[in-house]
N, C-alpha and C positions, 0 to 999 in steps of 0.2 A: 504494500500500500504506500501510498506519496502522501510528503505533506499536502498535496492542493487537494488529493482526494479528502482527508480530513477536512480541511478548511473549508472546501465546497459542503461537504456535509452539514458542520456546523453551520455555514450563513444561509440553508434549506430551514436547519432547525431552527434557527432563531428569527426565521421570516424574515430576513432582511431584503433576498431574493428569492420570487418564488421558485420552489423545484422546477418546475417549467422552462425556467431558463437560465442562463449559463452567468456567473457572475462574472461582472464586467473585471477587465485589466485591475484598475484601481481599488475595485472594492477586492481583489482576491491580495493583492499587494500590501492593504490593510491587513485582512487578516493573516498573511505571511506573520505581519511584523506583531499581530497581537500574538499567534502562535510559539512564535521564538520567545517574546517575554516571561509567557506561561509555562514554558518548559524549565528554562532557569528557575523560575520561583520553586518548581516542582520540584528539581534539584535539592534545594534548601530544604525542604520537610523531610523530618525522620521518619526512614521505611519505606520510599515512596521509589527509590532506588534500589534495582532489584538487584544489580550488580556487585559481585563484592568479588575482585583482584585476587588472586593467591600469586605473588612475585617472589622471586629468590635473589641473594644481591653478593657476591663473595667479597667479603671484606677484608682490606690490608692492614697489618698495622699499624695503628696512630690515625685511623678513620673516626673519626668524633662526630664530624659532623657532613652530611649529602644532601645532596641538591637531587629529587626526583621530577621528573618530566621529558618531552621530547630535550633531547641533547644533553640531558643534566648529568650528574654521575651514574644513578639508576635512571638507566632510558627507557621509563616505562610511560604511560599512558599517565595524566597528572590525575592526583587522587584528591577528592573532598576531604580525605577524613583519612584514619588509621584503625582502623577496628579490633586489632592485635596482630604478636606477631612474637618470635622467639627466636634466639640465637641458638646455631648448632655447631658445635666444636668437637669433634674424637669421637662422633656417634653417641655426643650425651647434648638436650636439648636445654634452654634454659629460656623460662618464659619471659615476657617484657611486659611490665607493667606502662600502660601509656597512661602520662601526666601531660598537665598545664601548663604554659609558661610562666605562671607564676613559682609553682613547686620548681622548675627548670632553675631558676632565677634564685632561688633561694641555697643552690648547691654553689659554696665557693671555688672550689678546687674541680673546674669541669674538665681538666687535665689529666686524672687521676687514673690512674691503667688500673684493668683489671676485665674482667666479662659482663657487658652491656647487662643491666638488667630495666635500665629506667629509658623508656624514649617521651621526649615531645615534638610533635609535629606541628609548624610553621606551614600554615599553607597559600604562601602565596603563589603569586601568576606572574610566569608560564613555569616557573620554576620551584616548587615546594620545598621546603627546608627540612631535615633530620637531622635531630640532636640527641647520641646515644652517650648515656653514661652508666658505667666509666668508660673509658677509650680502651678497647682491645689493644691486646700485644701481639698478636698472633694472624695468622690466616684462619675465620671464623666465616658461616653462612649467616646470611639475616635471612630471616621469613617474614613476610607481613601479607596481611590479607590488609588490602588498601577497597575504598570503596569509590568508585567511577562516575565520576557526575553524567547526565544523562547528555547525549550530542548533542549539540547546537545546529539545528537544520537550516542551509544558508537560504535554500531555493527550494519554491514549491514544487521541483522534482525532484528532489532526496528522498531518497526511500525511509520509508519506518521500520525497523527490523526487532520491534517489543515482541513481545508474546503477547499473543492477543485479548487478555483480557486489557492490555493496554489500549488498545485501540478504540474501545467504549469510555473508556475514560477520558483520553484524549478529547473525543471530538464533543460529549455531553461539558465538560468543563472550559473547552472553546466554547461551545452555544454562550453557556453563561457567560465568559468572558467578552462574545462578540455583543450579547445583548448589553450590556452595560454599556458597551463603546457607540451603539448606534443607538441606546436608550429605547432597546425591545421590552415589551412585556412579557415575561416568560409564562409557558404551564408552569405551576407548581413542580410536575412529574421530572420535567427538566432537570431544575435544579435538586430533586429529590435521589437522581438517578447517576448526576453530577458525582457527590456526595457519598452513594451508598458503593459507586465501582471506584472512588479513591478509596475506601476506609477497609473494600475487601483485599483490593493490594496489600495495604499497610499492613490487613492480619495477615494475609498470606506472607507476605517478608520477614514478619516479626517471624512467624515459625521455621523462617530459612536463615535467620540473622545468626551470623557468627560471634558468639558472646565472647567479649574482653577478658582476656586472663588475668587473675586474680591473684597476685601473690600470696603466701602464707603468710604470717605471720613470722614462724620460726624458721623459714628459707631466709626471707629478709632481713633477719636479726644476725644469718649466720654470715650476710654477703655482706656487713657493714664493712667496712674500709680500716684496720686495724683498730678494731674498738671503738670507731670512733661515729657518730651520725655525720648521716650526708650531708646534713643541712646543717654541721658546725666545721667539718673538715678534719 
């Protein structure tokens, strides 16, 4: 399916144009551009993205800190978010708990060798930022399950390649989004339908969502840094 097939859909259902005839250049150009905004936003809701990365990364070294996205150190596909991930060294695994930049910030000695247990992820554009501590000495793998913002479709002839329960949601939540911008009066059913096929993604995703690994307690206590907290040095 194409985005204009969506967007043709939506401006039938929203009565903008009757189904009888074919939306003109500029009203389909319109809903290109309400289309693309809708998808970003959609981006940003938890769960709404059904994609979740499994990347491998072999690290050298005195590697503290990577830049992931096209051309960065990991030349992966750029990630929203970090979901979990664990470093593997001699065929023994060791989890990562993902923090804040404020917990980041509060570690003085980000210099400090030893086997990654703590990452924060920095996500900016085009380039995302990784910051593991402590700094490997060694030749170690990183694992993360990164989770993939949804494509940004440039042209009403990009294919759509969701699973199709996407494609109900897509176009019912374009109606609504096209009736606001031409000021349609929707059915109720519309927006009711909008609404009921985001929230069965969400539970469906929630049931495939890759849950963040949790440190122990007494793992954490055993990995302090010569007796000492992270957060005094």
């Amino acid at each position: 399916m194409t985005v204009q097939e969506i967007v043709e859909a939506a401006i039938w259902k929203a009565n903008i144009v009757d189904p009888e005839e074919s939306p003109s250049a500029a009203v389909l150009t319109i809903g290109l551009s309400v289309f693309r905004s809708m998808v970003k936003s959609i981006s940003d809701e938890d769960l709404i993205i059904y994609f979740v990365d499994e990347i491998t990364e072999t690290l050298t070294s005195g590697d503290g800190d990577l830049s992931i996205g096209s051309g960065g150190d990991i030349d992966e596909e750029w990630p929203l978010s970090i979901d979990s991930g664990f470093i593997r060294g001699a065929g023994v695994d060791y989890p990562l708990k993902i923090i804040g930049k404020n917990r980041y910030s509060r570690i003085p000695q980000k210099s400090t060798p030893g086997i990654p247990f703590l990452l924060w992820y920095n996500p900016e554009y085009p380039l995302g930022l990784i910051y593991l501590y402590p700094v490997q000495t060694s030749a170690l793998v990183l694992h993360l399950n990164t989770v993939i913002p949804l494509e940004d479709f440039s042209t009403l002839g990009s294919t759509v390649t969701f699973p199709g329960s996407y494609e109900r949601m897509l176009i019912y939540n374009l109606t609504v989004e096209l009736g606001i911008e031409y000021g349609k009066e929707l059915l109720p059913e519309v927006s009711a339908i909008a609404g009921k096929s985001k929230r069965s993604i969400k539970t469906r995703n929630a049931a495939n969502k890759v849950e963040p690994v949790q440190l122990e307690i007494s793992l954490l206590s055993k990995r302090r840094l010569a007796g000492h907290s992270i957060e005094s040095g």
